[in-house]
Structures are given as C-alpha cells and as structure tokens.
Wavefront OBJ file of the C-alpha trace (Angstrom):
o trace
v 209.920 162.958 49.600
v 211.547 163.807 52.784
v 209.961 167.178 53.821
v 210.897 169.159 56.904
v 207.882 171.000 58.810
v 209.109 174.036 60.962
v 207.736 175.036 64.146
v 204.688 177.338 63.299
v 203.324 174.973 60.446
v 203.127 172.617 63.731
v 201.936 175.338 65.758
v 199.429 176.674 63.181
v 197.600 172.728 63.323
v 197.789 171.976 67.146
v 196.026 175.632 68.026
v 193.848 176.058 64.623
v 195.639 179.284 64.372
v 193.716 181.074 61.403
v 194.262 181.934 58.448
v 197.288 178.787 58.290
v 195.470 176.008 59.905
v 194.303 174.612 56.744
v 197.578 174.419 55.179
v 199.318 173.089 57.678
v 196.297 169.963 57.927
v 196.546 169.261 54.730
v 200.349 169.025 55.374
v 199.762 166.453 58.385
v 197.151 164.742 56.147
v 199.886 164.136 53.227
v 202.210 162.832 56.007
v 199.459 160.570 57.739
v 198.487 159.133 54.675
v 202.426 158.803 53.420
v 202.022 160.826 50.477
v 205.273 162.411 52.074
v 207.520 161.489 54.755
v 207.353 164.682 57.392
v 210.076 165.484 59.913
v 210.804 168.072 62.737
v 213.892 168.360 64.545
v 214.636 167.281 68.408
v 214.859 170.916 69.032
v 211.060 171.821 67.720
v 209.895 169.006 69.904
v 211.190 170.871 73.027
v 209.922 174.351 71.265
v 206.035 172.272 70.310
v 206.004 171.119 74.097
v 206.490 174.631 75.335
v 203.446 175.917 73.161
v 201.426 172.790 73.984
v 201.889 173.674 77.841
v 200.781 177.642 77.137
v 197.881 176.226 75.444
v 196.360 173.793 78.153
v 197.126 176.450 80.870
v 194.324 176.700 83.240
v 193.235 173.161 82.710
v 193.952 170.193 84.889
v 197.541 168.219 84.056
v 198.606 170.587 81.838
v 202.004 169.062 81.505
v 200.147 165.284 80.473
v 198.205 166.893 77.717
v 201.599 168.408 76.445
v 203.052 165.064 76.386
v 200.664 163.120 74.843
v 200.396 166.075 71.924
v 204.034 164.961 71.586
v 203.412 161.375 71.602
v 200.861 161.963 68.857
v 203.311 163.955 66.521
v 206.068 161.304 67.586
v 204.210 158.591 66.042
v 203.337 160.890 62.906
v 206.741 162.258 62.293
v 210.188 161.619 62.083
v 212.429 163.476 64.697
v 215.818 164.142 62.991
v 218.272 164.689 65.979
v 220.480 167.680 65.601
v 224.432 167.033 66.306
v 227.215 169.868 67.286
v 228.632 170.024 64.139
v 224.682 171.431 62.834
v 225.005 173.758 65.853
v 228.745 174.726 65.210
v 228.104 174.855 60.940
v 224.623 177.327 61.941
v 227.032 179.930 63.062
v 228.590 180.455 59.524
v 225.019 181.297 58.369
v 224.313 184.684 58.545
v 220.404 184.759 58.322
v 219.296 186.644 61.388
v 218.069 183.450 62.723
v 220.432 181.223 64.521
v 218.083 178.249 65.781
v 216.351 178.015 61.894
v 220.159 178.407 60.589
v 220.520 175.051 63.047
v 217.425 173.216 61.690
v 218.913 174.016 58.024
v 222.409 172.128 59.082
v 220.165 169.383 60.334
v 218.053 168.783 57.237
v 221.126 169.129 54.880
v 223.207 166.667 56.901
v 219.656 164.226 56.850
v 218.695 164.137 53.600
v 215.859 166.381 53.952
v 214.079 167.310 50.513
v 212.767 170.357 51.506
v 211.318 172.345 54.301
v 208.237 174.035 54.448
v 208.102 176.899 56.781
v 205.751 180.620 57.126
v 209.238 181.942 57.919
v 211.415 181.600 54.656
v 213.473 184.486 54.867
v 215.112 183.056 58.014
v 215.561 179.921 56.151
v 218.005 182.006 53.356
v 221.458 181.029 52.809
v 221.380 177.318 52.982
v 221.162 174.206 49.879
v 217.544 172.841 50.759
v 215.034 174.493 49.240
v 212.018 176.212 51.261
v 208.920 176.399 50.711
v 205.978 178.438 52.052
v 202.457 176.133 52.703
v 200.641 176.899 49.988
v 204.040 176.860 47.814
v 204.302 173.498 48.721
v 201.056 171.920 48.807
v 200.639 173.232 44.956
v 203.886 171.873 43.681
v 203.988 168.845 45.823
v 200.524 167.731 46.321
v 198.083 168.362 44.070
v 194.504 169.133 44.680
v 195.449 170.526 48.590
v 196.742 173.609 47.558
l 1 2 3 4 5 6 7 8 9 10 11 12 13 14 15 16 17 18 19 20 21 22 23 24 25 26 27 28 29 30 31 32 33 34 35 36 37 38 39 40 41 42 43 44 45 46 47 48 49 50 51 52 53 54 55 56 57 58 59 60 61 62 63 64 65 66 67 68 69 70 71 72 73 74 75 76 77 78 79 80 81 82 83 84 85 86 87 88 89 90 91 92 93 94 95 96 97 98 99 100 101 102 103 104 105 106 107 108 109 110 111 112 113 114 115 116 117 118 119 120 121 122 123 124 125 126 127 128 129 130 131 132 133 134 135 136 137 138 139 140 141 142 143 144 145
C-alpha cells in the first residue's frame, strides 16, 4: 500500500508535538518496517526543512541538523516529485487549500493509495481517499491504532 503522509503527520514525529506524536510513530514505524510504502511530496521536503530549521534555532549549524533530518526521511520515504500539470490541475480544485489541492494531483497522477493527513477537509474534492491517523492506523494496521 502506497500511502501518502502530509506535512503535520511529519511535523507531529520530528517535534513530538502532543497529543499526535504517537500516531504519526506508529505511522513511520509501519513504513520502516515496510508494512506500507510511505511517501511525501518534493514540495513537503522544502516545507519539513523549513520547520526543521525553526526547531534547531539557537543551536550551533542549524541549517546541518535540518539537512540531515532530511537525509533521514529521504532514506525512509519515497519523494513523489510534483509536475506542472499537478500544479495547473490543483487550480480546478476548489478546497480552500491550493498547495494540499497540489499534493492531491500528485498522489492521483502516482499511484498513491491513500493519504493520511490531520487536515482532511483541505484534502476534499479529489479521488484518493484520506484518512485521519488514527483512521488509518485502525483500518490499515492493526494493533497501532
């Protein structure tokens, strides 16, 4: 199964932001030990790096530890690469949320399963289905949930 993970599932992991953080481990767990096959997008990778930097702020080579946090997920998850036509096809969904209406286009065009987001609403409107964290983890992998 070829499962999409937005941004703040990410997010919720790399800054054990509470009460999510669980979820979201047991998310990277079922990737790690390929239970699932996880992806983000080329665009979250740019979005993960940002919050990696605010998080190491005040510490010494702040941009280093941001890389090598991206290194790690690089070498946990797929990137799928967004193309125009996802960015141009994004602007006929009306969800209130262009840049998730532009990770939609991408995991329809790759083959993506499902995504699993804390956002769904802004994931409305397009053919993959979505999934909340818990949602997922009882459907798709039992005993995490």
């Amino acid at each position: 199964m070829k499962v999409l993970i937005d941004t703040n599932v990410i997010v919720d992991v790399l800054q054990s932001r509470e009460p999510w953080c669980k979820q979201g481990q047991a998310i990277f767990m079922a990737v790690a030990n390929k239970r699932i096959s996880g992806c983000i997008t080329a665009k979250e990778a740019a979005d993960i790096h940002f919050f990696a930097r605010k998080q190491f702020i005040g510490q010494s080579n702040v941009d280093e530890k941001a890389r090598s946090v991206l290194a790690k997920l690089f070498a946990l998850f797929e990137v799928l690469d967004s193309l125009a036509e996802d960015c141009q096809n994004a602007l006929g969904i009306r969800n209130g949320d262009y840049e998730d209406a532009m990770m939609m286009e991408t995991a329809t065009r790759s083959g993506v399963d499902c995504i699993v987001t804390r956002t769904g609403t802004h994931f409305s409107g397009g053919s993959v289905p979505v999934y909340s964290p818990d949602e997922f983890l009882v459907r798709f992998i039992p005993g995490e949930g």
